[in-house]
C-alpha positions as CSV (number, residue, x, y, z in Angstrom):
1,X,-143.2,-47.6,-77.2
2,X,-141.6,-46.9,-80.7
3,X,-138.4,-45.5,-80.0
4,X,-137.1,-44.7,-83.9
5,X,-136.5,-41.4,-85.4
6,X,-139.5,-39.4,-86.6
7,X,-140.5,-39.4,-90.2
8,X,-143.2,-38.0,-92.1
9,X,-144.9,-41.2,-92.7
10,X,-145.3,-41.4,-89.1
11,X,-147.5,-38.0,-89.1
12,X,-150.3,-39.7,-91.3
13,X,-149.7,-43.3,-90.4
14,X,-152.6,-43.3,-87.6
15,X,-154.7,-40.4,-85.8
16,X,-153.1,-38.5,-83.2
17,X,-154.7,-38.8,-80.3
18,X,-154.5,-35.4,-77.8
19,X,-156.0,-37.6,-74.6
20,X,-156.7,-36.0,-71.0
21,X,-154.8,-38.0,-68.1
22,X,-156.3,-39.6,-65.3
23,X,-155.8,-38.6,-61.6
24,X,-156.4,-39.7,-58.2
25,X,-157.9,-37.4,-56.0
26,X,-154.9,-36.5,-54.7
27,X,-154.2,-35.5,-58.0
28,X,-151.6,-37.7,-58.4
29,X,-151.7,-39.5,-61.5
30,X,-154.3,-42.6,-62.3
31,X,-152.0,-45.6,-63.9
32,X,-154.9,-47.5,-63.9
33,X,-157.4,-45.3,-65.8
34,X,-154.8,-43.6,-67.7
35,X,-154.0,-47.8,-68.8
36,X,-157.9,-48.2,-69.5
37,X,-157.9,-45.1,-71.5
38,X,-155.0,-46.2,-74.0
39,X,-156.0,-49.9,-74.1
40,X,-159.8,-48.2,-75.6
41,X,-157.8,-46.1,-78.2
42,X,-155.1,-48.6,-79.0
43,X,-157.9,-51.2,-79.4
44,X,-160.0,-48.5,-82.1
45,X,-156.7,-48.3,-84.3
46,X,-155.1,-45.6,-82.2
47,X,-151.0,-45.6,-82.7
48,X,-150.2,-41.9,-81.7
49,X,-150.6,-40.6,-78.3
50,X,-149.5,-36.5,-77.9
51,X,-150.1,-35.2,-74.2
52,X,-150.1,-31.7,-74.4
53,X,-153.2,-29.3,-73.0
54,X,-156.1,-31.9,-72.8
55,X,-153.8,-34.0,-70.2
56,X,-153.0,-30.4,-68.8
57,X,-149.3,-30.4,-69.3
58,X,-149.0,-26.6,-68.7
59,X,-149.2,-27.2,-65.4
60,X,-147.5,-30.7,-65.1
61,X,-144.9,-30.0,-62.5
62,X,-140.5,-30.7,-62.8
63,X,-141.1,-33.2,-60.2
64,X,-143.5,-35.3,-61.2
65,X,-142.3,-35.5,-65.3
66,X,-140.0,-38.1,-64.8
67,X,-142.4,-40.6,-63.2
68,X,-144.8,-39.6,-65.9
69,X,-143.0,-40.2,-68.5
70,X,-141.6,-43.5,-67.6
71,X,-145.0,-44.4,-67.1
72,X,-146.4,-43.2,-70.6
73,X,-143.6,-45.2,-72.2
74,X,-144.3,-48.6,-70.3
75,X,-148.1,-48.3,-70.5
76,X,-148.7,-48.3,-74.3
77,X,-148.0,-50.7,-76.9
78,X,-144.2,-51.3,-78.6
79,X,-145.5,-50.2,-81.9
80,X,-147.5,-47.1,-80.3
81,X,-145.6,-43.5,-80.4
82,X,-145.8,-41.3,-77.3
83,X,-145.2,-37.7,-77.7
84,X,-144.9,-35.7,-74.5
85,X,-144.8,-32.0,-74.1
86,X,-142.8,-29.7,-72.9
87,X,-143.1,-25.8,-71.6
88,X,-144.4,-23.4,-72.7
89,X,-142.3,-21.6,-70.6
90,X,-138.0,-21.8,-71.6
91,X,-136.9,-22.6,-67.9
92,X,-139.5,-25.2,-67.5
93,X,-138.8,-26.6,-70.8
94,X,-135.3,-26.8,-70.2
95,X,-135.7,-28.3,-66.8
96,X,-138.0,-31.3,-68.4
97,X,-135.7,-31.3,-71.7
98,X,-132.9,-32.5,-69.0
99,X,-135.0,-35.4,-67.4
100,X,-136.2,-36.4,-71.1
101,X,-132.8,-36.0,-72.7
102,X,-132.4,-39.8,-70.7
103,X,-134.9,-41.3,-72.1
104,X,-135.8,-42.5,-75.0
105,X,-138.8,-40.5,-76.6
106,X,-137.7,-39.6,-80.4
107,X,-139.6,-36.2,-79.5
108,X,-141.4,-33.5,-77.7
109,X,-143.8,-30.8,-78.5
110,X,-143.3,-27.3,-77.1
111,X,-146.3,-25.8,-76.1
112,X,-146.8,-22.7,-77.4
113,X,-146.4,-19.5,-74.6
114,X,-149.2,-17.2,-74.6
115,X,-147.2,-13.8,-73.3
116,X,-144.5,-12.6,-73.6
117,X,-142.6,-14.3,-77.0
118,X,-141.2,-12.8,-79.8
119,X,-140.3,-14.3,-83.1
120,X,-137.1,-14.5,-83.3
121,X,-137.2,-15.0,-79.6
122,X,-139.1,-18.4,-80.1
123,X,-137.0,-18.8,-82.8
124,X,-133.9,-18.8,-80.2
125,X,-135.6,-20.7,-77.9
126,X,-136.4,-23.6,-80.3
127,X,-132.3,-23.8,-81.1
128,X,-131.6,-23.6,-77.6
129,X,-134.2,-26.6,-76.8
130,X,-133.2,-28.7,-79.5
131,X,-129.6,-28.3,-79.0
132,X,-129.9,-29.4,-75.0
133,X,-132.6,-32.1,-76.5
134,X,-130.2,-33.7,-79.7
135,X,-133.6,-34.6,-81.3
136,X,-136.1,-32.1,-83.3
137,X,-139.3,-30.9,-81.3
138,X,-142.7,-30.6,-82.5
139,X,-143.9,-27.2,-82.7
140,X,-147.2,-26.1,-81.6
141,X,-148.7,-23.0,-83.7
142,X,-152.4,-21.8,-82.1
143,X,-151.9,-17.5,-83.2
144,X,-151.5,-15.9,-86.3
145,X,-148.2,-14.8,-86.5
146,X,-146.7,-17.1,-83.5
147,X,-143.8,-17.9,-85.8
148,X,-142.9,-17.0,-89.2
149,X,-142.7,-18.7,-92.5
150,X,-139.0,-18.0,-92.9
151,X,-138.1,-18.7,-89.4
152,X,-140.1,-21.7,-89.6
153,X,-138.3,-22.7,-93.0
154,X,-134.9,-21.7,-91.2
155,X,-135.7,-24.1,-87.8
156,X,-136.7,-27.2,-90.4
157,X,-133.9,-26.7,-92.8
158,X,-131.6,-26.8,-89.4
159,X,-133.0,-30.5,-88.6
160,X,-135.0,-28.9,-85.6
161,X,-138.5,-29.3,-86.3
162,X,-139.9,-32.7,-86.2
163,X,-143.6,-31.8,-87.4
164,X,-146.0,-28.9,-86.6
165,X,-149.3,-29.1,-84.7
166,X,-151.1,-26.0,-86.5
167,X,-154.5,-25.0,-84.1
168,X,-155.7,-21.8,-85.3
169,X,-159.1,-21.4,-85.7
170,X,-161.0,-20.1,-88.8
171,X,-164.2,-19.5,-89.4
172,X,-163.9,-20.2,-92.5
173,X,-161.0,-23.4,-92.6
174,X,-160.8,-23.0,-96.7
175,X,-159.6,-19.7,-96.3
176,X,-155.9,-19.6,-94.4
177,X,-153.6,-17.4,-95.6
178,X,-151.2,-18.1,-92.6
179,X,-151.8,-21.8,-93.2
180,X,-150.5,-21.4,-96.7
181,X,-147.2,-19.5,-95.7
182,X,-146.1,-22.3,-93.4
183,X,-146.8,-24.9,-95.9
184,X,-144.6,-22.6,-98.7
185,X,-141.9,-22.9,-96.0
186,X,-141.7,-26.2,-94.8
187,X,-144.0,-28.5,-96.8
188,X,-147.9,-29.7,-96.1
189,X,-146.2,-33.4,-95.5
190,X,-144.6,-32.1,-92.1
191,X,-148.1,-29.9,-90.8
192,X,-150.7,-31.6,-88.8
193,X,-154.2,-30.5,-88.5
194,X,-154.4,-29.8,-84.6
195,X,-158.1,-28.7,-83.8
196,X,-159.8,-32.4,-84.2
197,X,-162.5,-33.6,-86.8
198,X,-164.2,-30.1,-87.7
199,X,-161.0,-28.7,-89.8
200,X,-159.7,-31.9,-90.8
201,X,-161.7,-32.3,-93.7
202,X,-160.6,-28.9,-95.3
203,X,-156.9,-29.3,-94.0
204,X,-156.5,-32.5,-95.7
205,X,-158.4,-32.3,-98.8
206,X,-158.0,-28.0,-99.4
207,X,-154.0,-28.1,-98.0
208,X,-153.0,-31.3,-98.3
209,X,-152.0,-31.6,-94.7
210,X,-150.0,-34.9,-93.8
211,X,-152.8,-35.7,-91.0
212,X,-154.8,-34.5,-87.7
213,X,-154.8,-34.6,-83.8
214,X,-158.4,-35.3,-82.3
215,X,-159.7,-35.4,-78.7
216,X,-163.0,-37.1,-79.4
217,X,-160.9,-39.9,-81.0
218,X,-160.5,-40.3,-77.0
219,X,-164.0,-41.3,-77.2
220,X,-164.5,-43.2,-80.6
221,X,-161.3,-44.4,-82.2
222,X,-162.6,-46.9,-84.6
223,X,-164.7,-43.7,-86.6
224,X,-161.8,-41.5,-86.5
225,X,-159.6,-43.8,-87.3
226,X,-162.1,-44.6,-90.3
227,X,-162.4,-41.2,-91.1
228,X,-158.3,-40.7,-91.7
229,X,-158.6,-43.6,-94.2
230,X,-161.3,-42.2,-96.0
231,X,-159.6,-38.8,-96.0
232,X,-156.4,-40.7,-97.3
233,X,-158.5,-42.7,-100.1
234,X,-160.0,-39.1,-101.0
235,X,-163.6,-40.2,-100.5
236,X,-164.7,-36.9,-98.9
237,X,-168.5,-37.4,-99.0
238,X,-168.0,-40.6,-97.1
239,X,-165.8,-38.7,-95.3
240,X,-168.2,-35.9,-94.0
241,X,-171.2,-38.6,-92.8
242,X,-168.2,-39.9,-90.4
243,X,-167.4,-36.4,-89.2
244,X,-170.8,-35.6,-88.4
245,X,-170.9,-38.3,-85.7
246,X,-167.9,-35.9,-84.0
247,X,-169.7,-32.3,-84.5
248,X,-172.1,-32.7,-81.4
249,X,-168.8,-33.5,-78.9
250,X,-166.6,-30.5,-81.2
251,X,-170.0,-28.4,-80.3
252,X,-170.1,-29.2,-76.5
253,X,-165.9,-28.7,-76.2
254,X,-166.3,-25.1,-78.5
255,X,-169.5,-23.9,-76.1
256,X,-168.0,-24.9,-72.8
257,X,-164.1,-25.4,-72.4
258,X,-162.6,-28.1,-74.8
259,X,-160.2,-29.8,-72.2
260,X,-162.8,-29.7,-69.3
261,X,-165.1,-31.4,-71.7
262,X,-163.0,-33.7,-73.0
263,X,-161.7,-34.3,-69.8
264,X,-165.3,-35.3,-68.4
265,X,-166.7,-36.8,-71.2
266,X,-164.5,-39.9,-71.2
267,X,-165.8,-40.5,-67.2
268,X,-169.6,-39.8,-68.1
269,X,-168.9,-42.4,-71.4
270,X,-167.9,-45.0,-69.0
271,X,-164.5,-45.8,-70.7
272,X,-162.3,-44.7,-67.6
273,X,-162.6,-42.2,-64.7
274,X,-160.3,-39.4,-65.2
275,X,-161.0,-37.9,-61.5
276,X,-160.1,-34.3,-60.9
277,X,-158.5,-32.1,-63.3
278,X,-155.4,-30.6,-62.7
279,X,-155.4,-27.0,-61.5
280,X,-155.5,-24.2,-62.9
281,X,-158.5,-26.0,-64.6
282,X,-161.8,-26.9,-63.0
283,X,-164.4,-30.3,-63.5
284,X,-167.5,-29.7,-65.7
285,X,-170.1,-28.4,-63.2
286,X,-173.3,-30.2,-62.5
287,X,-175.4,-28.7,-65.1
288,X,-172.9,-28.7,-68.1
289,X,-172.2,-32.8,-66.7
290,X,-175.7,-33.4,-67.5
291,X,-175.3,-32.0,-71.0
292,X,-172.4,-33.4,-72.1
293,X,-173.4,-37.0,-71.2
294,X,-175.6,-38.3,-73.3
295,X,-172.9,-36.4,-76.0
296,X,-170.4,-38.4,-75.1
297,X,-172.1,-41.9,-74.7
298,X,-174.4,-41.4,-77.7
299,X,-170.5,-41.3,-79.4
300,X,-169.0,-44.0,-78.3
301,X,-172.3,-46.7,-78.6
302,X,-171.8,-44.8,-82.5
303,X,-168.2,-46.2,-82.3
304,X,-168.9,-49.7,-80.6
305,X,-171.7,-50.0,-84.1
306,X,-168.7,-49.9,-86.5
307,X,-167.3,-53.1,-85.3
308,X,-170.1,-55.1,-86.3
């Protein structure tokens, strides 16, 4: 597992895969799956693994993070980087900040709290975190308004903010005027793209962003992993025949739930058997099973074509 401090080369140098985790039916967690799951991305050019919401880590408990995370780190490749999460909650965070503090992940992300937060109470938070951490944390924007330009620019120009994971959703992607205040304060080299393929075109190309999170990349690796090198090489109609491969999986996660899907799609694709999902979340039903399917294996036999 790569163990050296976080630079912004690192954002861009390889997709960042947001992958669900595997469980028993216990719900304990799946080594084995979880192992299948990261050989399949590692083998389609994957070096960036972020467990946040698709592996459920809002409602990861204290006592089983440390296992988890000593199994994260052994389970991928030396060169791979593992980013866990933390939160969103302060107590939890600080509770998990204390078992990772030991080891030796050059990061976290702090999920971002739904209710109640302010800005500057965020803002406190973050220094709080990072000061029990030592290391910078990435940040995790998904409202308008979650945290502000200047406070962002404040937290980065303090050392405490490794890289931001923005997720808010536009109709339009081109037209961000929140997008463009965070990038006044802290520099499009240090933002990620965080809602997969669909934006990542725009956020690249339109803002410049340093590089993008994808679930589907869960899926097929070797396309996404094609389609950040394209995006790098600033071939953008090359770029947006790749992406169409993704829109049909984007479409099923947007209509249904996008972790559920996500979650289920990598079973009903055959590349390992995630079992149940962690509660408070439920398994696709029957019905929506059936539909994502053929989605999800109609992908990856798209993904398996690239290699000849």
């Amino acid at each position: 597992m790569k163990t050296s401090v976080v630079t912004r080369e690192d954002l861009c140098r390889s997709v960042i895969a947001v992958p669900p985790l595997a469980r028993n039916g216990d719900l304990t967690v799946n080594h084995a799956q979880n192992r299948a799951l990261i050989r399949h991305m590692e083998a389609g050019g994957v070096g960036t693994l972020l467990y946040g919401g698709n592996a459920n880590f809002y409602h990861v408990g204290v006592d089983e993070y440390a296992g988890l995370l000593d199994f994260l780190g052994e389970a991928v490749r030396d060169d791979t980087w593992v980013i866990p999460s933390i939160g969103p909650d302060y107590g939890r965070a600080q509770d998990q900040l204390r078992i990772l503090r030991s080891r030796a992940f050059p990061t976290a992300m702090l999920l971002p709290i739904g209710f109640p937060y302010t800005d500057a109470g965020v803002a406190d938070g973050v220094r709080r975190l990072t000061d029990a951490f030592g290391k910078p944390l990435v940040l995790y924007v998904k409202k308008d308004g979650y945290i502000e330009a200047q406070t962002l620019q404040r937290l980065a120009e303090e050392g405490r903010v490794a890289a931001v994971k923005y997720a808010v959703v536009r109709e339009t992607p081109e037209v961000d005027p929140y997008l463009r205040s965070l990038i006044s304060a802290v520099g499009a080299d240090r933002i990620v793209s965080g809602i997969g393929e669909r934006p990542a075109i725009s956020h690249l190309r339109d803002f410049g962003l340093a590089g993008f999170t994808s679930g589907s990349v869960c899926i097929a690796p070797r396309g996404s992993t094609r389609l950040l090198a394209l995006l790098k090489a600033r071939r953008y109609d090359d770029a947006e025949t790749l992406r169409s491969r993704y829109l049909p999986m984007e479409d099923a996660r947007d209509s249904i739930n996008p972790i559920r899907v996500l979650h289920d799609a990598v079973s009903l694709a055959g590349i390992a058997d995630m079992g149940p999902i962690l509660p408070m979340l439920t398994n696709l039903s029957e019905d929506d099973r059936r539909a994502v399917e053929p989605v999800a294996r109609r992908l990856l036999e798209q993904d398996n074509a690239l290699e000849r």
